[in-house]
Kinemage of the C-alpha trace (Angstrom):
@kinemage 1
@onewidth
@group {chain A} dominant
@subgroup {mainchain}
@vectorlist {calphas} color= white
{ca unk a 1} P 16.272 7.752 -14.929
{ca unk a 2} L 19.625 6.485 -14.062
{ca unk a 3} L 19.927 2.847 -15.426
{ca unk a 4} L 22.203 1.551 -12.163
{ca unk a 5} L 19.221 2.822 -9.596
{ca unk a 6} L 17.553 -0.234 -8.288
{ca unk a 7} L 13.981 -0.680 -8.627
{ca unk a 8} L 11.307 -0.369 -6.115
{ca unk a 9} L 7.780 -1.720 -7.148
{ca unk a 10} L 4.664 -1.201 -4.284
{ca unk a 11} L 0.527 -0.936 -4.942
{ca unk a 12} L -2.255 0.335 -3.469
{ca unk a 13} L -5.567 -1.546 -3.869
{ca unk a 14} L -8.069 1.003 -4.955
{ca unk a 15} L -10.906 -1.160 -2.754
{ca unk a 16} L -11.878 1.729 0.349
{ca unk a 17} L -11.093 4.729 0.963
{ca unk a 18} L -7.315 5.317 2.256
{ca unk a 19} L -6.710 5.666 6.044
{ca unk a 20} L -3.818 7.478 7.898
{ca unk a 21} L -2.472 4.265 8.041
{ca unk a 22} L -1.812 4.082 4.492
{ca unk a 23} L -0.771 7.715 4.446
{ca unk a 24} L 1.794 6.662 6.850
{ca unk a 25} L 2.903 3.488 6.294
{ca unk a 26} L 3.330 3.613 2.370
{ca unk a 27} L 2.801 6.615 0.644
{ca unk a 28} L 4.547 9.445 2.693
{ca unk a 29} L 7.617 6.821 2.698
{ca unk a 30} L 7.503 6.403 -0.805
{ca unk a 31} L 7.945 10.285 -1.008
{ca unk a 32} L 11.172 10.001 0.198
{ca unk a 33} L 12.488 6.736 -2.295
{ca unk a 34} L 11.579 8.947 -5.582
{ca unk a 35} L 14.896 9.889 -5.913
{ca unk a 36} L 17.252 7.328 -4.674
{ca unk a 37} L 15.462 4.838 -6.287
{ca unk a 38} L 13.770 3.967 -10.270
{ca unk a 39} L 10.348 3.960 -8.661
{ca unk a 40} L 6.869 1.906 -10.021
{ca unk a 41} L 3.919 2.919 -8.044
{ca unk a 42} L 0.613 0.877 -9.024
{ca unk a 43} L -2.593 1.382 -8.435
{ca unk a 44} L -3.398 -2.493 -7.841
{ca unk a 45} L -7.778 -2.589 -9.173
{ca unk a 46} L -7.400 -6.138 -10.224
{ca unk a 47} L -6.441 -6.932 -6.936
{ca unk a 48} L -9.340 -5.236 -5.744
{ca unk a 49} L -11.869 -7.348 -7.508
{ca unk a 50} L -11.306 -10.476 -5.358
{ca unk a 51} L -13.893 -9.137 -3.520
{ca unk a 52} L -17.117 -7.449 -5.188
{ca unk a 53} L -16.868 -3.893 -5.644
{ca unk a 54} L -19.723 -1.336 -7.033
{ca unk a 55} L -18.306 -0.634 -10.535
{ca unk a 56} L -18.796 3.136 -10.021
{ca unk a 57} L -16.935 3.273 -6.218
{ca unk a 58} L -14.156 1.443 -8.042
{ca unk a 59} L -14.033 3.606 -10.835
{ca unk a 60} L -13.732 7.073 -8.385
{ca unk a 61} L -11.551 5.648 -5.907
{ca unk a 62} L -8.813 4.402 -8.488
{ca unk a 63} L -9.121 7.963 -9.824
{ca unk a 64} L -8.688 10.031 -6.144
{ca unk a 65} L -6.163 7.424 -5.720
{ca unk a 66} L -3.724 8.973 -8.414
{ca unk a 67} L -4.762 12.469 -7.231
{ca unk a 68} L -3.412 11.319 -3.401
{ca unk a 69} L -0.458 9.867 -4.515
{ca unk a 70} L 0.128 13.358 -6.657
{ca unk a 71} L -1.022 15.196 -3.826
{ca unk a 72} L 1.438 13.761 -1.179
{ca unk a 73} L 4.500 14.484 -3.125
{ca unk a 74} L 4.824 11.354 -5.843
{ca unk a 75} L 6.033 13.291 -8.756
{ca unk a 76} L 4.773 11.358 -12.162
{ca unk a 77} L 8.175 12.814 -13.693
{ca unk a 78} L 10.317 11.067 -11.498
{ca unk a 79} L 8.147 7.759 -10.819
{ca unk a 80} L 6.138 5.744 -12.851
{ca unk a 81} L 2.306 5.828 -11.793
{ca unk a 82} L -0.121 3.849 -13.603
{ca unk a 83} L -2.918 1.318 -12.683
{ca unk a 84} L -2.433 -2.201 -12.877
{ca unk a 85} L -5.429 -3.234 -15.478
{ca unk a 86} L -3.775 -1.139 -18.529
{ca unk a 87} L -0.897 -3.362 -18.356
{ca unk a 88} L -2.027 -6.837 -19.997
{ca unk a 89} L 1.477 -7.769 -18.920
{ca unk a 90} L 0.632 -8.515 -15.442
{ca unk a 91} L -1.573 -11.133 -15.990
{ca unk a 92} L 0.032 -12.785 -18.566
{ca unk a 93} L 2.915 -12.956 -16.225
{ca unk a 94} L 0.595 -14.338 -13.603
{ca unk a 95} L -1.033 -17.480 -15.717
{ca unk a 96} L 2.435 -18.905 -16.590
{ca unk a 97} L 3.393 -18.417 -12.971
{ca unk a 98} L 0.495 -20.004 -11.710
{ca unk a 99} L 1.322 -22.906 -13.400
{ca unk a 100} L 4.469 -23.380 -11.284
{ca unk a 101} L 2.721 -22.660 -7.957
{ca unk a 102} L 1.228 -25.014 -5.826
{ca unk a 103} L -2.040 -25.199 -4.213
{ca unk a 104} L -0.552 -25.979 -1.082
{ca unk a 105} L 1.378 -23.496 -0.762
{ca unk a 106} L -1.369 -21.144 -2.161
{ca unk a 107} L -3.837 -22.319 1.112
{ca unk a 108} L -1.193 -21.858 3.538
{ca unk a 109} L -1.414 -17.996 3.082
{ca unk a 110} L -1.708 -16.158 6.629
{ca unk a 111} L -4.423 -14.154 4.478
{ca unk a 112} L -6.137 -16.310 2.288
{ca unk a 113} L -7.047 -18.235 5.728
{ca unk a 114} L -8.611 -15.420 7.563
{ca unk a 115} L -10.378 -14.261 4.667
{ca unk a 116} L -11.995 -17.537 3.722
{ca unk a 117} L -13.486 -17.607 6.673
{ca unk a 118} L -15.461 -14.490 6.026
{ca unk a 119} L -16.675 -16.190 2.833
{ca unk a 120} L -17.048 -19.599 3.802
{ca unk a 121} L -21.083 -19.630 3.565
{ca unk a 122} L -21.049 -18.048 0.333
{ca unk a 123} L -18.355 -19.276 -1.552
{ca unk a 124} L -14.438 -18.717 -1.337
{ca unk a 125} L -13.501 -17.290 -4.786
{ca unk a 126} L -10.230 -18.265 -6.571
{ca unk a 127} L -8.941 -15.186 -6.395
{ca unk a 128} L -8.360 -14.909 -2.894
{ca unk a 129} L -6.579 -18.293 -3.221
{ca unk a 130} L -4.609 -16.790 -6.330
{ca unk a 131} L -3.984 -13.509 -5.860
{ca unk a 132} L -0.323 -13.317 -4.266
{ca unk a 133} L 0.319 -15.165 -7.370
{ca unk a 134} L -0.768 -12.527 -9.360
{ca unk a 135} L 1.325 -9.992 -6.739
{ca unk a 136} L 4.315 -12.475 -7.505
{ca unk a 137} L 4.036 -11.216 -10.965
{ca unk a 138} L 3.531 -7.392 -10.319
{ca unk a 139} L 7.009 -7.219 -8.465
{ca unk a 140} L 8.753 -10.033 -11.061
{ca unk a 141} L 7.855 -8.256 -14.372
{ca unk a 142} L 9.955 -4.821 -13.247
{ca unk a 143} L 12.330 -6.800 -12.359
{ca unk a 144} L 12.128 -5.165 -8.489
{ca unk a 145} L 14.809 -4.987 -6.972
{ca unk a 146} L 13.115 -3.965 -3.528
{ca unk a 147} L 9.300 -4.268 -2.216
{ca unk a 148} L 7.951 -1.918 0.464
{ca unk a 149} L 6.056 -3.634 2.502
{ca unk a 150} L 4.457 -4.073 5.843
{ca unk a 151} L 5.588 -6.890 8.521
{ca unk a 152} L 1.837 -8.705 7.550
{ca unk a 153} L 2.913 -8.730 3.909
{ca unk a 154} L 6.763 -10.667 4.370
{ca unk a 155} L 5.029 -13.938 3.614
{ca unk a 156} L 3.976 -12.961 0.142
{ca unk a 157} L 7.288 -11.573 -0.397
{ca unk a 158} L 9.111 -14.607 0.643
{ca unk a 159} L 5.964 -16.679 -1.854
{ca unk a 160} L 7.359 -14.423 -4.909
{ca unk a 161} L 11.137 -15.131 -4.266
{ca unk a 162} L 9.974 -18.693 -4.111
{ca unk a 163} L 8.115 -19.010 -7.244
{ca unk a 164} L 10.998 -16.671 -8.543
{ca unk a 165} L 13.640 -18.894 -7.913
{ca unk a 166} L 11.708 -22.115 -8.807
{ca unk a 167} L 10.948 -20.542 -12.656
{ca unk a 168} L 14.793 -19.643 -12.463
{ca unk a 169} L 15.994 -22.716 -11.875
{ca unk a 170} L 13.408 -24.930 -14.346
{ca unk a 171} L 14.065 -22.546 -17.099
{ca unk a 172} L 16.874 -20.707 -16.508
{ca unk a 173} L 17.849 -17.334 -14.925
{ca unk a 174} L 14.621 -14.815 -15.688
{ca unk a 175} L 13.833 -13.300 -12.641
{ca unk a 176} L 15.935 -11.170 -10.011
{ca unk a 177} L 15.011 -12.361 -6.330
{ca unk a 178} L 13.469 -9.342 -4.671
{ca unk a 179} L 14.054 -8.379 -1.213
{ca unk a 180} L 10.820 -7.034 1.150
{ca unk a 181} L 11.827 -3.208 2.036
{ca unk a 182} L 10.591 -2.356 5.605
{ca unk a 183} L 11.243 1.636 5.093
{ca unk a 184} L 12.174 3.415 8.359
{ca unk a 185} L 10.688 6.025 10.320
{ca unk a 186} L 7.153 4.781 9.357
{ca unk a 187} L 5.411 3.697 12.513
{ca unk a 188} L 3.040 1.209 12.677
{ca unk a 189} L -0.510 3.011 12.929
{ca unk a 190} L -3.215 1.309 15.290
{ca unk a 191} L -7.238 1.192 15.780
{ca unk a 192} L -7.921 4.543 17.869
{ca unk a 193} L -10.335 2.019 19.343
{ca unk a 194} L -9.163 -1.615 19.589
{ca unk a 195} L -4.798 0.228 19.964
{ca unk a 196} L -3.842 -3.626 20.021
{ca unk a 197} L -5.185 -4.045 16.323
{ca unk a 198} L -3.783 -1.843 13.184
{ca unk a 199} L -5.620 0.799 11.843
{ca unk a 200} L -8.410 -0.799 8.897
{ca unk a 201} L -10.812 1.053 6.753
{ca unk a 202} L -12.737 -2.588 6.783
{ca unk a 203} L -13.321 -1.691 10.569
{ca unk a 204} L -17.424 -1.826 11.179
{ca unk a 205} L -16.149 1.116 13.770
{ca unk a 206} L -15.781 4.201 11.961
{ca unk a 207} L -14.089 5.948 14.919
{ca unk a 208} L -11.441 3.563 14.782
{ca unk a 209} L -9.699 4.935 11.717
{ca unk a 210} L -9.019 8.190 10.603
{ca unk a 211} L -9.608 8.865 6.405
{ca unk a 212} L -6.878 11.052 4.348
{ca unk a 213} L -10.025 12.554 3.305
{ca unk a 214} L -11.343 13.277 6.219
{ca unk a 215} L -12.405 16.993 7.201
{ca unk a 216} L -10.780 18.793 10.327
{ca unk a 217} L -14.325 18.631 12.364
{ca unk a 218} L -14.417 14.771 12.015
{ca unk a 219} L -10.359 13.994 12.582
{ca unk a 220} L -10.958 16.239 15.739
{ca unk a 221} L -13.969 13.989 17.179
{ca unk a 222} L -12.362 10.549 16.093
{ca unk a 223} L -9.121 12.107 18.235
{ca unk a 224} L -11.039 13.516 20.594
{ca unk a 225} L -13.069 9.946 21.182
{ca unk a 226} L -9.272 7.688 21.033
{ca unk a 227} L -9.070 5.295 24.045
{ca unk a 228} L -6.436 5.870 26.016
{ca unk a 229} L -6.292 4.788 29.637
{ca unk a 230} L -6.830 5.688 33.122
{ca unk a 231} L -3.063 6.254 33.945
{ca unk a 232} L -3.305 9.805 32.916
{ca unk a 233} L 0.478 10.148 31.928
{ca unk a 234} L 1.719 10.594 28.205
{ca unk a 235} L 4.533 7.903 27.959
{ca unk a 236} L 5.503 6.038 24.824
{ca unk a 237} L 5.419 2.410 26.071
{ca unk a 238} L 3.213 -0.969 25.652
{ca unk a 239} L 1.420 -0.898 29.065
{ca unk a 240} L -0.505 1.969 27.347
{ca unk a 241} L -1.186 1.078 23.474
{ca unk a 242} L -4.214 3.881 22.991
{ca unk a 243} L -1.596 6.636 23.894
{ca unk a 244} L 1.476 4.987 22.300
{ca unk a 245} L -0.169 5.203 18.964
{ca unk a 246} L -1.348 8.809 19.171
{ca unk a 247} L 2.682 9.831 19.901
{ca unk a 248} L 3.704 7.653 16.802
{ca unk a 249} L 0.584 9.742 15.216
{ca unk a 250} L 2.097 13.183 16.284
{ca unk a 251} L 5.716 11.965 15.640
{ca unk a 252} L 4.825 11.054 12.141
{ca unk a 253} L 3.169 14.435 11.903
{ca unk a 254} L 5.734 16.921 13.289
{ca unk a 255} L 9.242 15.105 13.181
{ca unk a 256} L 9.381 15.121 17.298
{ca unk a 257} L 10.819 12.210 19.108
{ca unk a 258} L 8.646 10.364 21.209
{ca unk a 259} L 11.433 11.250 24.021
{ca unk a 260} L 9.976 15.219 23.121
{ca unk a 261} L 6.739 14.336 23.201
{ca unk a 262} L 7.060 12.751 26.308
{ca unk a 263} L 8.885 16.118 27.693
{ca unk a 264} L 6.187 18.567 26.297
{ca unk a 265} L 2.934 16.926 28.041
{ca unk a 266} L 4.835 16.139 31.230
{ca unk a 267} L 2.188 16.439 33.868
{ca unk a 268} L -0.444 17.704 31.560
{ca unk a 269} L -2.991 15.254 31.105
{ca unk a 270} L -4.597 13.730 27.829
{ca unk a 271} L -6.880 16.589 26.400
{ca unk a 272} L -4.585 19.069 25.615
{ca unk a 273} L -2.783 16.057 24.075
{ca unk a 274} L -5.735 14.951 21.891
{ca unk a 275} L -6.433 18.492 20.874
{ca unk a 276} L -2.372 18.905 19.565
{ca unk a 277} L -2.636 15.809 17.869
{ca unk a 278} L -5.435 16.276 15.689
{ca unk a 279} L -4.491 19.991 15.165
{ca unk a 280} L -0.820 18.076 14.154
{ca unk a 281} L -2.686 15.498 11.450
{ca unk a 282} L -5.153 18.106 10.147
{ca unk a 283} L -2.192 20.807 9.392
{ca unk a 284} L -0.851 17.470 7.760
{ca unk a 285} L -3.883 16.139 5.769
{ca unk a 286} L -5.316 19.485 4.687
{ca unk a 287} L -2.811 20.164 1.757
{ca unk a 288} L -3.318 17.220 0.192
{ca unk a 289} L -7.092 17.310 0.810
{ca unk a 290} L -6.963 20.691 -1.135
{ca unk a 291} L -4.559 19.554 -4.066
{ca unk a 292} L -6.494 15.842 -3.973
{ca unk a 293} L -10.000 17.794 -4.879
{ca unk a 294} L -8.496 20.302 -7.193
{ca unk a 295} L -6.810 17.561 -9.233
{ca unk a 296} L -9.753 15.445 -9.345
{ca unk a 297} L -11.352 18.562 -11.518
{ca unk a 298} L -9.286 17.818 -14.143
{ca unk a 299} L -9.816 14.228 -15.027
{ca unk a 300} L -7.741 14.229 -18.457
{ca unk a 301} L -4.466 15.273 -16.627
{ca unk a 302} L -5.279 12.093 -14.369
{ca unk a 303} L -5.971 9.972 -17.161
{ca unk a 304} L -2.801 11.627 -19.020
{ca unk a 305} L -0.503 10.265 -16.358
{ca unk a 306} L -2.215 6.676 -16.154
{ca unk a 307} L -1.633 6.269 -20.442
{ca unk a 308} L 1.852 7.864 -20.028
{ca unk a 309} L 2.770 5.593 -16.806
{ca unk a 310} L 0.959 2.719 -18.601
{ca unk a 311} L 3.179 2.570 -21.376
{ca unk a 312} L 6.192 3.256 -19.524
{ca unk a 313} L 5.514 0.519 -17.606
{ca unk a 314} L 3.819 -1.909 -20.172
{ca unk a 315} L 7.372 -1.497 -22.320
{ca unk a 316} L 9.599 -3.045 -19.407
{ca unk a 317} L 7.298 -5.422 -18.333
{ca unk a 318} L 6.519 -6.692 -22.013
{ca unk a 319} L 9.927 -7.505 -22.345
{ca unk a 320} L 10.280 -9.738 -19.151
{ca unk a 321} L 6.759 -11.255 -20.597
{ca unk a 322} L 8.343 -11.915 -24.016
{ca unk a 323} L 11.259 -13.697 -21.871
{ca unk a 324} L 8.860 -16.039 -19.860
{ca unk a 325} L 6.981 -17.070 -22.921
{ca unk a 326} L 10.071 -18.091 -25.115
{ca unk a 327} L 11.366 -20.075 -22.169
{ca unk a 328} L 8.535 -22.193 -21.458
{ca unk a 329} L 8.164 -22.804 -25.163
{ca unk a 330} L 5.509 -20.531 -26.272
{ca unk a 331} L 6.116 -18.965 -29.885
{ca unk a 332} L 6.202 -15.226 -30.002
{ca unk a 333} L 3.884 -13.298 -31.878
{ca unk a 334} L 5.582 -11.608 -34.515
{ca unk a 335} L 6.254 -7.833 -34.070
């Protein structure tokens, strides 16, 4: 890889199954960075343990995540695809910079407040209070130059330049300050039920999402079921959320403008509409359904490119590691 590219770092939490949303918003962008840009794509299963997760679920869904990221197009020869546990780096890098965070500014989180709430009765676990620290250190020890991210995620973005630049300037210059990345021509998906709300696989409404995974039968009744509204007319605009999302859905799917969308349904109704779009996302999906299974047969060319990405990975973020020790005075083992 070219040593001047700049470095893009992003994760995918291996803790439900991955939603069109995801598909969307991330991964089918990060097709599109491989070559521009020297690119680390994680598969982030400590950051799935804040909340419980059945061992075995944990265990399949980190592997069909590396077979959809293969499947849409990430190329493990051009990118660097591992999962976040076989590099001890990560948390290393995360103790010494929870030491310079603040608890304040840990509780202030947009998300650590709404999901306390959910575990108030029970307990609120540290590691929903500490976990951007620990994303802090994800970006930090590449040395990430950029951060795709979604507009929910800019405050954890703007909590790792801080805790960047407050290491940098007690220690001296470690860190580069990373920038969030809001990639282009990704739209924003939303609920097919609740179109106000984006798309979650946490929904307790399982016609409000629609799975990568998903077979053709199913993505045509969740379609099929969308709310719209009584209007009648396909037009991309806010008065009408249900059917705004559904042309961002086909746009993402074919390449049309929203403008040709609008054009082609003129006067037609929504069914023929909802039929086109799910006919759209399953000519889409079904590829990578088909590559997704067939990879998953052959477990040891998963687990080749996890060691392979793994050490790839461990060898530039062992050296930033090695960096933040000797600065705040630890002694290095020797080699």
């Amino acid at each position: 890889m070219g040593e001047n590219k700049k470095v893009i770092f992003s994760g995918i939490q291996p803790s439900g199954e991955l939603t069109i949303g995801n598909y969307f918003g991330a991964i089918k962008n990060w097709v599109k960075l491989q070559d521009e840009y020297d690119c680390y794509y994680c598969i982030v299963d400590l950051h799935a343990i804040t909340v419980k997760q059945e061992p075995k679920d944990l265990r399949r869904r980190t592997l069909q995540l590396i077979a959809t990221y293969i499947a849409s197009g990430i190329d493990p020869e051009k990118n660097t695809i591992f999962i976040q546990s076989h590099v001890p780096a990560h948390v290393q890098a995360q103790w010494i910079l929870n030491c310079t965070s603040y608890v304040g500014e840990l509780s202030r989180m947009t998300q650590f407040k709404d999901k306390s709430k959910k575990y108030e009765d029970t307990g609120i676990g540290a590691g929903l209070l500490n976990y951007p620290v620990l994303m802090a250190a994800d970006i930090l020890i590449y040395q990430a130059d950029l951060v795709p991210v979604g507009k929910d995620q800019t405050q954890h973005i703007e909590l790792t330049r801080d805790l960047a630049q407050r290491f940098n300037s007690t220690y001296s210059e470690t860190f580069k300050i990373p920038e969030g990345y809001i990639p282009t021509g990704g739209a924003k998906i939303m609920s097919l039920q609740e179109p106000i709300k984006k798309m979650s696989k946490s929904s307790d409404n399982p016609n409000s999402f629609i799975l990568i995974m998903d077979p053709p039968e199913v993505i045509k009744r969740k379609v099929a079921r969308a709310v719209t509204d009584n209007i009648g007319v396909v037009k991309y605009t806010d008065d009408q959320p249900g059917v705004k999302n559904l042309m961002n859905i086909m746009s993402c799917c074919t390449g049309m403008s929203t403008a040709d969308i609008e054009k082609k349904y003129e006067g037609q109704g929504y069914a023929k509409f909802k039929e086109d779009v799910a006919e759209a996302l399953i000519q889409e999906l079904e590829p990578i359904q088909n590559k997704v299974n067939e990879l998953l047969k052959d477990k040891s060319y998963l687990q080749d490119i996890c060691k392979k990405g793994a050490q790839k990975a461990s060898y530039v973020a062992n050296k930033t590691v090695s960096k933040m020790m000797r600065k705040v005075g630890f002694i290095l083992p020797e080699k």
